[in-house]
C-alpha positions as a Markdown table, in Angstrom:
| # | Residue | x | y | z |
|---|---|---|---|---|
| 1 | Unk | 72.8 | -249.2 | 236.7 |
| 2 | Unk | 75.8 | -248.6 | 238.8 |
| 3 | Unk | 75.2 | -250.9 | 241.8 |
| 4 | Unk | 77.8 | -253.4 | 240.6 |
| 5 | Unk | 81.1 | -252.1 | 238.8 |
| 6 | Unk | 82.3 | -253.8 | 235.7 |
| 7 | Unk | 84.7 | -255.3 | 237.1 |
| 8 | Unk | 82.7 | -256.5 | 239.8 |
| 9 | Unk | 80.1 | -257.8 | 237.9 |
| 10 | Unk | 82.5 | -259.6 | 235.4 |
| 11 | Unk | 83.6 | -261.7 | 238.9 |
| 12 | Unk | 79.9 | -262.2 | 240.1 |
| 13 | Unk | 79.7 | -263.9 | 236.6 |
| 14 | Unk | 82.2 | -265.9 | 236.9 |
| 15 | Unk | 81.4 | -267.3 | 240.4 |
| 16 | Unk | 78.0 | -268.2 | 239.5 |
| 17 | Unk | 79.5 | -270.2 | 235.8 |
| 18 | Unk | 81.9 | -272.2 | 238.2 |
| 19 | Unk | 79.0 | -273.2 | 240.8 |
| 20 | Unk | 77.1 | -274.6 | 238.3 |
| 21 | Unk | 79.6 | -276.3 | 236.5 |
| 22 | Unk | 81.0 | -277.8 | 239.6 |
| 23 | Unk | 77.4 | -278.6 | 241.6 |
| 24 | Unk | 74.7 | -279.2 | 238.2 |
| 25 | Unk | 75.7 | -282.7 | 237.1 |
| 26 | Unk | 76.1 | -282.9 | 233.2 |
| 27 | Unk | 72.8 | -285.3 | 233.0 |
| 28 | Unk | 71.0 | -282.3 | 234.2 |
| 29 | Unk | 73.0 | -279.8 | 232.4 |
| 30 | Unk | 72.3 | -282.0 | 228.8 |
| 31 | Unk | 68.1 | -281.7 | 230.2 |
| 32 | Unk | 68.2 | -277.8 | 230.4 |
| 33 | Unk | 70.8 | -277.7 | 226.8 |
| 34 | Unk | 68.0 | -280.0 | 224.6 |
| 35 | Unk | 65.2 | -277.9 | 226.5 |
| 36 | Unk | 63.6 | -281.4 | 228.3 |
| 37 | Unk | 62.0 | -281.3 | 231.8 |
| 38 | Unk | 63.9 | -281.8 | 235.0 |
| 39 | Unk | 62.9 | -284.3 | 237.5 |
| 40 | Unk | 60.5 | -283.1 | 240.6 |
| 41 | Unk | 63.6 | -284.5 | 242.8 |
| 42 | Unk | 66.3 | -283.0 | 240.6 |
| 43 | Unk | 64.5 | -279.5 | 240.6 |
| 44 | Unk | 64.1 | -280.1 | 244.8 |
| 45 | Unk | 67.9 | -281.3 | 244.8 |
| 46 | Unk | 68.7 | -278.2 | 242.9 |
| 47 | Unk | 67.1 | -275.5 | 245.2 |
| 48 | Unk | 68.6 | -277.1 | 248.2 |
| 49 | Unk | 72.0 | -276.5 | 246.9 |
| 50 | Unk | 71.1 | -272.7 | 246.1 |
| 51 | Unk | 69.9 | -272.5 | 249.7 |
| 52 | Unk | 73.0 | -274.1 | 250.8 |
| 53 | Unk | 74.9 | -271.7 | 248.5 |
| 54 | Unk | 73.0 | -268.8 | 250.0 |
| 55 | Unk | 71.3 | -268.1 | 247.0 |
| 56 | Unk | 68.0 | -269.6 | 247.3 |
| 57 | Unk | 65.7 | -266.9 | 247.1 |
| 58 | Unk | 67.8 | -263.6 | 245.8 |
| 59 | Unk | 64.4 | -261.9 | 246.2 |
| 60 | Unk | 64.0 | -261.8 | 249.6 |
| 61 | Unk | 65.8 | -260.1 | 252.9 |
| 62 | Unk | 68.3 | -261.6 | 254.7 |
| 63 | Unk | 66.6 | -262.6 | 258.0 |
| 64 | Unk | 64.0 | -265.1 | 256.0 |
| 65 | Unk | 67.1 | -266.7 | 253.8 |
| 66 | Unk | 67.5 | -264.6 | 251.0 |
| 67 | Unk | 70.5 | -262.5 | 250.3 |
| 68 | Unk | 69.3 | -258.3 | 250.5 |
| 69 | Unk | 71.0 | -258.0 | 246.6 |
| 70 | Unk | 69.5 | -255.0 | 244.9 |
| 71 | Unk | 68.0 | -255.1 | 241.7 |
| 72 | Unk | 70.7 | -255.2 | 239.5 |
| 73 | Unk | 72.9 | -258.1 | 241.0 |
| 74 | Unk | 69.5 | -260.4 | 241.0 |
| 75 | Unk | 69.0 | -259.7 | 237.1 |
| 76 | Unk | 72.8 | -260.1 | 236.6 |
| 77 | Unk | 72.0 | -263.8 | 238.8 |
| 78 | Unk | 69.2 | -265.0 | 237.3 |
| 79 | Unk | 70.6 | -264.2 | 233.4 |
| 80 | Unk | 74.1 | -266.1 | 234.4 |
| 81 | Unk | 72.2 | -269.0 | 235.7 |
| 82 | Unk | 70.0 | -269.3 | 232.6 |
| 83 | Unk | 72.9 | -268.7 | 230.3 |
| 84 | Unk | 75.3 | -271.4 | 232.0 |
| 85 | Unk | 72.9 | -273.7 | 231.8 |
| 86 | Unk | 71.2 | -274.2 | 234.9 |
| 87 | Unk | 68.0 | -275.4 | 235.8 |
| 88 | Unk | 65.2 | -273.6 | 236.4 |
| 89 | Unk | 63.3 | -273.4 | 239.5 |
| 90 | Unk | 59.6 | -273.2 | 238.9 |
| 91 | Unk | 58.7 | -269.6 | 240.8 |
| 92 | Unk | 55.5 | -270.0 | 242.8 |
| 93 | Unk | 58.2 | -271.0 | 245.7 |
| 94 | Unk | 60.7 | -268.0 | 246.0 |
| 95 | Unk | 59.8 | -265.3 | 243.5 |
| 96 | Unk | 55.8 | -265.4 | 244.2 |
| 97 | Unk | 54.4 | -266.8 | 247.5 |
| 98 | Unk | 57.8 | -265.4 | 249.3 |
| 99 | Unk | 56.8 | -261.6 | 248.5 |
| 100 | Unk | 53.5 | -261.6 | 249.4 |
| 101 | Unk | 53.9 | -263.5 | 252.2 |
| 102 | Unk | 57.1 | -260.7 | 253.1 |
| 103 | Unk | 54.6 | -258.1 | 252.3 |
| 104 | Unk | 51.1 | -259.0 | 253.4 |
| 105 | Unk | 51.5 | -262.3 | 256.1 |
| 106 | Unk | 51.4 | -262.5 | 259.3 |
| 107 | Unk | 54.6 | -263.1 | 261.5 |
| 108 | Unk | 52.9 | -266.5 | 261.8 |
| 109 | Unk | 52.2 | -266.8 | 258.7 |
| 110 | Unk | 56.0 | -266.0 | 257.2 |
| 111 | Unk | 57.2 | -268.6 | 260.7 |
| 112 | Unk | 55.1 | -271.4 | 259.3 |
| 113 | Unk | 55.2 | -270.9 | 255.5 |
| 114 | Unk | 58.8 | -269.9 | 254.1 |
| 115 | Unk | 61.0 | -272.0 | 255.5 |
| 116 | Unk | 59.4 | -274.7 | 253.6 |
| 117 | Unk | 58.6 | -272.7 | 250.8 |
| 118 | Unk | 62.7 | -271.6 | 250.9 |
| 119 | Unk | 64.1 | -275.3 | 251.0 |
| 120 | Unk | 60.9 | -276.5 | 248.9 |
| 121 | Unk | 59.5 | -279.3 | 252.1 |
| 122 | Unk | 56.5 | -277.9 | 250.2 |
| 123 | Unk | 56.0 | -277.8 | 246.5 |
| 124 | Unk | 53.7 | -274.7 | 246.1 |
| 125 | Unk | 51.4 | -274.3 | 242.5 |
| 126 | Unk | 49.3 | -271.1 | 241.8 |
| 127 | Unk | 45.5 | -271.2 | 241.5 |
| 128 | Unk | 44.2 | -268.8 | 239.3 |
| 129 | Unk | 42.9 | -269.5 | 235.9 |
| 130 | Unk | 39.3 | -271.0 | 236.0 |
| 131 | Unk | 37.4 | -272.3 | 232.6 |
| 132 | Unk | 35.4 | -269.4 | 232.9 |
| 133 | Unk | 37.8 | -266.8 | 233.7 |
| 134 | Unk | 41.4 | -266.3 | 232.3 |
| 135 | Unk | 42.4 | -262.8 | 230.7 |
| 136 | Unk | 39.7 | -261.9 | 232.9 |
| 137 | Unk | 40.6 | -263.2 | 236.1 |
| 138 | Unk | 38.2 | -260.9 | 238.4 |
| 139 | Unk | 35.2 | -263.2 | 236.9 |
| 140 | Unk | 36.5 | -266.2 | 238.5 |
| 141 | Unk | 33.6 | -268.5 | 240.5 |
| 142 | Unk | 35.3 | -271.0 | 242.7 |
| 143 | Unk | 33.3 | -269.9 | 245.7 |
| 144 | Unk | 34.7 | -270.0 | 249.4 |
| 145 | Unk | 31.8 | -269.7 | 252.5 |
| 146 | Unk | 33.1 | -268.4 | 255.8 |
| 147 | Unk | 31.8 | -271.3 | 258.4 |
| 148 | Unk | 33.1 | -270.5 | 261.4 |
| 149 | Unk | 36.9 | -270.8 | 262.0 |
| 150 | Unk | 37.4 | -272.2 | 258.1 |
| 151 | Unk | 36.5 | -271.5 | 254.5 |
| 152 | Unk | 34.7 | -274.6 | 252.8 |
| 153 | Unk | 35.6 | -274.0 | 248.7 |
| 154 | Unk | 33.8 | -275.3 | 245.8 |
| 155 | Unk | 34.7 | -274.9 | 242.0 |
| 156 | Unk | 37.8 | -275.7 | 240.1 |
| 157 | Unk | 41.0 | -274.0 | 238.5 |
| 158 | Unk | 42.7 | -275.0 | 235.3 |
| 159 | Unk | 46.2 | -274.2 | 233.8 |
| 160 | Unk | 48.0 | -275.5 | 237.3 |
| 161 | Unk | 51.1 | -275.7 | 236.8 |
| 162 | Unk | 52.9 | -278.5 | 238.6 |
| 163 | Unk | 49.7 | -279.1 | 240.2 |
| 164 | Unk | 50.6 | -283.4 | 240.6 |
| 165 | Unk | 54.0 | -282.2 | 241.8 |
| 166 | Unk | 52.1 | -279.5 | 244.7 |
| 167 | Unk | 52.2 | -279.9 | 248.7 |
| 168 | Unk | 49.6 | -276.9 | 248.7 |
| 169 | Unk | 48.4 | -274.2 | 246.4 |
| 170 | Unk | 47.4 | -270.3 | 246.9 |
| 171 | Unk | 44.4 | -269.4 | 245.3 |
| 172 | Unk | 41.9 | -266.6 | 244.9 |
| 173 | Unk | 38.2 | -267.6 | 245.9 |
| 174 | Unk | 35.4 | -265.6 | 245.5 |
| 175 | Unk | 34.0 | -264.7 | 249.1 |
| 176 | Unk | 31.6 | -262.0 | 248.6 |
| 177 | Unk | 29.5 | -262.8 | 245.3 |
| 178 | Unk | 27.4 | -259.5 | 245.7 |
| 179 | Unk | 30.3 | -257.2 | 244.8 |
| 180 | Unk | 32.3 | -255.8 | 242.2 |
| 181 | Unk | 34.2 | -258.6 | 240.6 |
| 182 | Unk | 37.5 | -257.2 | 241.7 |
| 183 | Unk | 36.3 | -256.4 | 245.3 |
| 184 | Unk | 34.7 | -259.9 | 246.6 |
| 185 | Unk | 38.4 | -261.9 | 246.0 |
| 186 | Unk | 40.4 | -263.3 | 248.6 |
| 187 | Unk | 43.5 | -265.5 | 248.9 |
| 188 | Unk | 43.5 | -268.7 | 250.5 |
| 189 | Unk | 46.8 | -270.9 | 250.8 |
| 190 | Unk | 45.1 | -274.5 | 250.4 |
| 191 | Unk | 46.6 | -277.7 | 251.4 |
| 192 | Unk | 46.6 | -280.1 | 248.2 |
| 193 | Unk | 46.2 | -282.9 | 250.5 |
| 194 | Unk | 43.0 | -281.9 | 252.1 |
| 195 | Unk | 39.8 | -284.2 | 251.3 |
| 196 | Unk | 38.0 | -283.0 | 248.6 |
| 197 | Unk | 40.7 | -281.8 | 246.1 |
| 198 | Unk | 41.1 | -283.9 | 243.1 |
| 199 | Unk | 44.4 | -283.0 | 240.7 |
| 200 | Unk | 43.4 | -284.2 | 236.4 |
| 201 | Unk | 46.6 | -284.2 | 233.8 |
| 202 | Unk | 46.3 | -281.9 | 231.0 |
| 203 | Unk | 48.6 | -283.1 | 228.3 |
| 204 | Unk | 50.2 | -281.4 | 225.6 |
| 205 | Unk | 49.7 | -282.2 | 222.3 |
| 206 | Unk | 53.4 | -283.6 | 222.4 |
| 207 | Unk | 52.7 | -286.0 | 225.5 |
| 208 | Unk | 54.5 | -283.6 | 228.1 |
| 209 | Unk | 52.3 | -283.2 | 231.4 |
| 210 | Unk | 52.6 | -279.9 | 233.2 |
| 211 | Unk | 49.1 | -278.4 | 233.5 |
| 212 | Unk | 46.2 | -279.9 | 235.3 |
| 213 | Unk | 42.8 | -279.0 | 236.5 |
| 214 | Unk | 42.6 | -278.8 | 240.3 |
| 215 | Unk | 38.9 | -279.5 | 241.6 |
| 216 | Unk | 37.6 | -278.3 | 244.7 |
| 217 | Unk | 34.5 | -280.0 | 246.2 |
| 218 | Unk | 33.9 | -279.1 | 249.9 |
| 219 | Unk | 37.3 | -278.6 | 250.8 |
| 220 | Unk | 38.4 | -276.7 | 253.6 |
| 221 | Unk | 40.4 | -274.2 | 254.6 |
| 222 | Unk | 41.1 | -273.0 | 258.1 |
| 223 | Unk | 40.5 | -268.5 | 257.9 |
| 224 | Unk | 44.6 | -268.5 | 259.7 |
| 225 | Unk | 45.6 | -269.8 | 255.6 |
| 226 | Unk | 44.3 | -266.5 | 254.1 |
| 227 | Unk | 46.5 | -264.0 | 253.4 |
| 228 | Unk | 45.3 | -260.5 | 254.2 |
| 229 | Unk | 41.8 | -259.4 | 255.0 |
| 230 | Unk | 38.9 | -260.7 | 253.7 |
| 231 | Unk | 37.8 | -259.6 | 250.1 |
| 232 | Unk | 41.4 | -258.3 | 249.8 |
| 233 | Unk | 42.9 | -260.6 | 247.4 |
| 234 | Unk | 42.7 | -258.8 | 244.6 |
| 235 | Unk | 45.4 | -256.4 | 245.7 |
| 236 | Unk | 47.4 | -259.1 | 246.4 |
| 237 | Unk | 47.5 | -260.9 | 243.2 |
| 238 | Unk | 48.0 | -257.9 | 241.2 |
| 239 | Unk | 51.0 | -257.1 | 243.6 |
| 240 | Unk | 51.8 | -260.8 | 242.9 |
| 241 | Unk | 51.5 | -260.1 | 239.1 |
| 242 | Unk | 54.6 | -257.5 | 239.3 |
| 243 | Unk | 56.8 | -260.1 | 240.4 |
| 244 | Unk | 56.4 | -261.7 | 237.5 |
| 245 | Unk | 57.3 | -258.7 | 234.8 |
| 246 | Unk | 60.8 | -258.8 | 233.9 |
| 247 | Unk | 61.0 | -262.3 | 234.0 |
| 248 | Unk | 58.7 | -262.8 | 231.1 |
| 249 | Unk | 61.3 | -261.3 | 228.4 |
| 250 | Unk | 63.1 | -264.8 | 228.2 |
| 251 | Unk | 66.1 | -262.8 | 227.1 |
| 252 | Unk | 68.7 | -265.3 | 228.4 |
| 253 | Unk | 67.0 | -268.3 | 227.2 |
| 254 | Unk | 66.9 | -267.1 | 223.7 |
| 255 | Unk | 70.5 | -266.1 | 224.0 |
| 256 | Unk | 71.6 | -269.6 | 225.2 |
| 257 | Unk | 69.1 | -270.6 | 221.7 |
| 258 | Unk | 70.6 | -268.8 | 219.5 |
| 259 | Unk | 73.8 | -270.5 | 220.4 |
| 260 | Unk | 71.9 | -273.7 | 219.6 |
| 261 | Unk | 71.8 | -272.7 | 216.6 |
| 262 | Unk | 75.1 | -271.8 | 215.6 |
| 263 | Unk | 75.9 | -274.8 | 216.2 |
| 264 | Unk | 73.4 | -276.6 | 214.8 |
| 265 | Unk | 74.3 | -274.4 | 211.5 |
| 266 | Unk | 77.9 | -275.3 | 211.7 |
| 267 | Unk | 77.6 | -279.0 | 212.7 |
| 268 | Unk | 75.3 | -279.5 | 210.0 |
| 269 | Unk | 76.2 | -279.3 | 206.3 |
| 270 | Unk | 74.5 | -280.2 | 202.4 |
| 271 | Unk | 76.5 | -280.6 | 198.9 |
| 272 | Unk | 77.8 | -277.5 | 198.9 |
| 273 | Unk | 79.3 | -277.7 | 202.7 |
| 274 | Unk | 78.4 | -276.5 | 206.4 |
| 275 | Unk | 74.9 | -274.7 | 206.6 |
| 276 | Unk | 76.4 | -271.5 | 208.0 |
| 277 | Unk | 78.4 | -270.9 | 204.8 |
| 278 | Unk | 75.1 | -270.5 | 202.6 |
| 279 | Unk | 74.0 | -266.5 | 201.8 |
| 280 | Unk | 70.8 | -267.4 | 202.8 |
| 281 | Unk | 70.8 | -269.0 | 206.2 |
| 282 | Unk | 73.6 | -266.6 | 206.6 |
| 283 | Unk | 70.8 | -263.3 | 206.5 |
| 284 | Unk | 68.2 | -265.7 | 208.7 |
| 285 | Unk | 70.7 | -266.5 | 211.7 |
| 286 | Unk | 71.9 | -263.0 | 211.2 |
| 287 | Unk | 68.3 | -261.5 | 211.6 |
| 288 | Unk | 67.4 | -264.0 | 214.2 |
| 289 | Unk | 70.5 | -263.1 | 216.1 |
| 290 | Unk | 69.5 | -259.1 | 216.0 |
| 291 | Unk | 66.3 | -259.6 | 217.5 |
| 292 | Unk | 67.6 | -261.8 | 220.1 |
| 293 | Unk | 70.2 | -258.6 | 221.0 |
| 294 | Unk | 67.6 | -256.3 | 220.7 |
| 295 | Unk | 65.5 | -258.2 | 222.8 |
| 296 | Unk | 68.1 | -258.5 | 225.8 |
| 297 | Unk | 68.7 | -254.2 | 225.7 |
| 298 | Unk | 64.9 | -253.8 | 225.9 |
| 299 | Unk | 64.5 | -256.0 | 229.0 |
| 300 | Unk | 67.9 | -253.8 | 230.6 |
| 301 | Unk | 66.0 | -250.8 | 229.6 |
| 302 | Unk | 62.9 | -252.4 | 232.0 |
| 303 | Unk | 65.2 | -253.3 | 234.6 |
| 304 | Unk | 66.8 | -249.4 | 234.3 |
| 305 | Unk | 62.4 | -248.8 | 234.8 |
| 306 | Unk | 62.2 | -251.0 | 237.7 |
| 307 | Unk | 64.9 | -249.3 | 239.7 |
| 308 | Unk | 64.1 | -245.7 | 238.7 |
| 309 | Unk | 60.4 | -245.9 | 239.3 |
| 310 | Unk | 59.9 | -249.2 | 241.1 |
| 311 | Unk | 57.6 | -250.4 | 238.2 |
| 312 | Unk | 57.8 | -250.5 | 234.5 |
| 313 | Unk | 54.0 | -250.9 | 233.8 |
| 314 | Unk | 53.1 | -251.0 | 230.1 |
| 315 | Unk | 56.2 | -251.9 | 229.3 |
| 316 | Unk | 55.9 | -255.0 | 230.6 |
| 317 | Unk | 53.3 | -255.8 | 227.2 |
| 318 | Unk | 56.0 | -255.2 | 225.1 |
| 319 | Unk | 58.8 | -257.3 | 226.8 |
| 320 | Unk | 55.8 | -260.1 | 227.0 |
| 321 | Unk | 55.0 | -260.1 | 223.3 |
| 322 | Unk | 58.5 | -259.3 | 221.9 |
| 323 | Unk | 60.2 | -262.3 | 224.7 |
| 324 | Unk | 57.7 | -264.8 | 223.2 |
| 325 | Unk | 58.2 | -264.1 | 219.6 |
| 326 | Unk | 61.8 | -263.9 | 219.2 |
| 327 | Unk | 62.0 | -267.0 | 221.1 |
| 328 | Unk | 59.5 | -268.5 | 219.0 |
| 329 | Unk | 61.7 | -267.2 | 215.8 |
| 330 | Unk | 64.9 | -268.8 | 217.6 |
| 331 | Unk | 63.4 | -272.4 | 217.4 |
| 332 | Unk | 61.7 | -272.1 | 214.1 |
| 333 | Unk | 65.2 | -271.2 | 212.6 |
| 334 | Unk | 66.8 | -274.3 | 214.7 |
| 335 | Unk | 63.9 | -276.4 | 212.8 |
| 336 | Unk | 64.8 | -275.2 | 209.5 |
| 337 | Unk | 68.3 | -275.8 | 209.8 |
| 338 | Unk | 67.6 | -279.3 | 211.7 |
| 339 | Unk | 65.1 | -280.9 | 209.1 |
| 340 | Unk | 63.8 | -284.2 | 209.6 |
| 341 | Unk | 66.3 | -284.1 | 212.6 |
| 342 | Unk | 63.9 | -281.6 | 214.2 |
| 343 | Unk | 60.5 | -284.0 | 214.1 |
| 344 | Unk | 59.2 | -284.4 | 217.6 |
| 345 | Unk | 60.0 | -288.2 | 218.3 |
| 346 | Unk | 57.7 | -290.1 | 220.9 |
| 347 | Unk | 58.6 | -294.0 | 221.9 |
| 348 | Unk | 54.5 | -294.7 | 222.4 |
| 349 | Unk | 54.5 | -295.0 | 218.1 |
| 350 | Unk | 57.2 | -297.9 | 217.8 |
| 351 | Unk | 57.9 | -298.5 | 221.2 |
| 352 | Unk | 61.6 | -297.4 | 221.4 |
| 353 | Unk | 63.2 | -296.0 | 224.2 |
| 354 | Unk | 63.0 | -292.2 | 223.4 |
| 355 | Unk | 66.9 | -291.9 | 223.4 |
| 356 | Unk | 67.4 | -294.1 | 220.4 |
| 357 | Unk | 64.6 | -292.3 | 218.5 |
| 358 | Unk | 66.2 | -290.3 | 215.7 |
| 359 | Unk | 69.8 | -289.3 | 215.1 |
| 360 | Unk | 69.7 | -285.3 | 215.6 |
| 361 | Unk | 71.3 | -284.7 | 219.1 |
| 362 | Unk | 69.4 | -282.3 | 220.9 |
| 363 | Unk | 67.6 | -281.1 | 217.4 |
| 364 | Unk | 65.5 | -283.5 | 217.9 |
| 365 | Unk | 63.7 | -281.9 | 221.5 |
| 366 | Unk | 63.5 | -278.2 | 219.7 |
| 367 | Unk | 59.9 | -279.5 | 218.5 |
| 368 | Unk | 58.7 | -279.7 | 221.7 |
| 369 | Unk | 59.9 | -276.4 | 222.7 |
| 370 | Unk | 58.6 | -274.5 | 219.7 |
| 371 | Unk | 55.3 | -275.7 | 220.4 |
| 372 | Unk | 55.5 | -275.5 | 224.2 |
| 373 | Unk | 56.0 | -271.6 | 223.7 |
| 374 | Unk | 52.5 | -271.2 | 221.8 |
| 375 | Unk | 51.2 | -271.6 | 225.9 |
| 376 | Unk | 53.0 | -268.3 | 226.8 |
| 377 | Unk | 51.3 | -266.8 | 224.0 |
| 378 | Unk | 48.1 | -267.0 | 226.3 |
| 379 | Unk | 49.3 | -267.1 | 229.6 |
| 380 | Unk | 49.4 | -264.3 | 231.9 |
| 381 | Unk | 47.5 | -262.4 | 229.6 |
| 382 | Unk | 47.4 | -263.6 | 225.7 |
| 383 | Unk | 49.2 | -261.6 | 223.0 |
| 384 | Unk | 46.2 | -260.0 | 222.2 |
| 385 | Unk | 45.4 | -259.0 | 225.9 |
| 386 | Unk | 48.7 | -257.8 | 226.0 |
| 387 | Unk | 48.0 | -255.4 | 222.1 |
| 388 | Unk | 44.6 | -254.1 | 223.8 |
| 389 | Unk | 47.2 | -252.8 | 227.0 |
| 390 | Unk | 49.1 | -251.5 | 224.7 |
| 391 | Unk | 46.8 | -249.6 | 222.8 |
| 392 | Unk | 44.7 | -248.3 | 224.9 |
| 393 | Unk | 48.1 | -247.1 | 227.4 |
| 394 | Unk | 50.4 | -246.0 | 225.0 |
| 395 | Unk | 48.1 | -245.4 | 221.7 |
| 396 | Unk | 45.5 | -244.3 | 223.5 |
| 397 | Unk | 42.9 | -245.9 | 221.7 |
């Protein structure tokens, strides 16, 4: 990677550690630090400042708002933002309706669409997963019938993200029922406000709400909303896919974990002193620590992929799998440390506000991200989706 010098690099660093100390406020900054959710309006807020900044969508070219940086500078971005601390901005938005409206809109489509999607005037969700269709995504059913001058789409999707925070959704509907599951698919961008679309919470175990089911009943869709030709849409989630694969590693976030823990380890002590001085936690935070290290050279070894061969295909699997379960690792390690401090704490058993619940700091939140990450086990493929690639690609069995 030699499209930023050391030196260079070391000052883009830098710059993006003094934005967001100076323009995240430390209520936000104390969210992302105990792993808790950030506000629709404080994610919005947020963006708006990145756009102002110039840095609101690092992925796309200049003349649509985003910034022409090549590979490298966007990875060394988005790891400095997660590792000072910054939120998160959810990706349907910037990282996956921006490209393939870049790569397969229409010049009225990209007019219309990504501005708002840039500044987020619209809060976009992606509908994909149906109760019947999942890993395998080409058997999906929501059905769309060409009448005219619009669509009219019937069935349902589940696992929407932000779906009760969305303006409007893109979505693959099956328009062709007759054909190969992969070539009757296309991709419809849906206004969440049109009749006939009804948005149910799904709640986590833990009480947080970030999935839904979105059902469709009559709804519908002028034929200017979909995105390529008819029965096409299958190429363009898959290309939609790839914008996803170096992000799922979660290198950075298990790096700004593991310093959790240290913490956590020193803060805390038994009988015999602080936690970190003990032989045994000494080896676990140790071996946690060298997973987490290997984990962030295997993701620069995919982003080295990406810009030698413009893909890193299987690999992808790996950094999946791996990204998950050292994360995973990270948090049980912060629970073991944490104790009692660690128990998930909800004010609907006593009626407390949730702040006053427990005396553990930002242990006490670590629940709720250990079992949050049992989702990404399953989404975007589950771990043993991702195995079977694996095997059959790189095993060959």
């Amino acid at each position: 990677m030699t499209d930023l010098s050391r030196s260079e690099e070391i000052r883009f660093r830098q710059e993006i550690r003094e934005f967001v100390a100076s323009e995240v406020p430390e209520s936000i900054r104390l969210k992302v630090a105990q792993g808790r959710d950030v506000s629709r309006d404080e994610t919005i807020a947020w963006q708006r400042k990145l756009v102002a900044r110039g840095w609101g969508a690092v992925h796309w070219p200049k003349r649509w708002g985003g910034t022409d940086w090549s590979l490298q500078k966007r990875f060394v971005f988005e790891e400095e933002m997660a590792l000072a601390g910054a939120p998160s901005i959810p990706p349907f938005n910037t990282r996956m309706l921006g490209p393939i409206l870049l790569e397969y809109g229409t010049e009225e489509q990209k007019a219309r669409f990504l501005p708002g999607a840039l500044n987020m005037d619209q809060w976009w969700c992606q509908g994909y997963s149906e109760p019947s269709a999942g890993s395998d995504l080409a058997a999906l059913r929501t059905r769309a019938v060409r009448e005219g001058d619009y669509y009219r789409v019937n069935g349902g999707k589940i696992w929407t993200s932000y779906a009760h925070y969305a303006d409007w959704m893109f979505c693959l509907v099956r328009t062709d029922p007759e054909a190969k599951k992969q070539k009757g698919i296309s991709f419809l961008l849906l206004d969440m406000r049109s009749e006939g679309v009804s948005v149910e919470p799904i709640h986590h175990f833990y009480g947080a709400h970030l999935l839904n089911q979105v059902l469709l009943e009559d709804v519908k869709v002028p034929v200017e909303q979909r995105i390529g030709e008819e029965n096409t849409g299958w190429t363009t989630a898959k290309a939609l896919l790839e914008h996803e694969r170096l992000a799922t590693s979660r290198h950075a976030e298990a790096r700004r974990k593991l310093g959790r823990l240290l913490a956590l380890a020193k803060a805390n002590q038994d009988e015999s002193g602080a936690l970190y001085q003990r032989a045994d936690l000494k080896a676990r935070i140790a071996e946690v620590a060298v997973q987490v290290k290997a984990l962030e050279f295997a993701t620069r070894r995919g982003l080295e992929m990406l810009i030698r061969d413009g893909r890193i295909g299987v690999f992808a699997s790996s950094l999946n799998l791996k990204g998950v379960a050292i994360n995973q690792a990270v948090d049980e390690a912060i629970m073991d440390i944490a104790g009692v401090d660690a128990l998930a704490a909800d004010a609907a058993y006593d009626g407390l506000p949730r702040d006053l619940l427990n005396d553990g700091g930002d242990a006490r939140y670590v629940a709720e991200s250990r079992y949050y990450l049992r989702g990404p086990a399953i989404a975007a493929g589950s771990n043993e989706v991702q195995r079977n690639i694996i095997a059959k690609h790189v095993l060959d069995l």
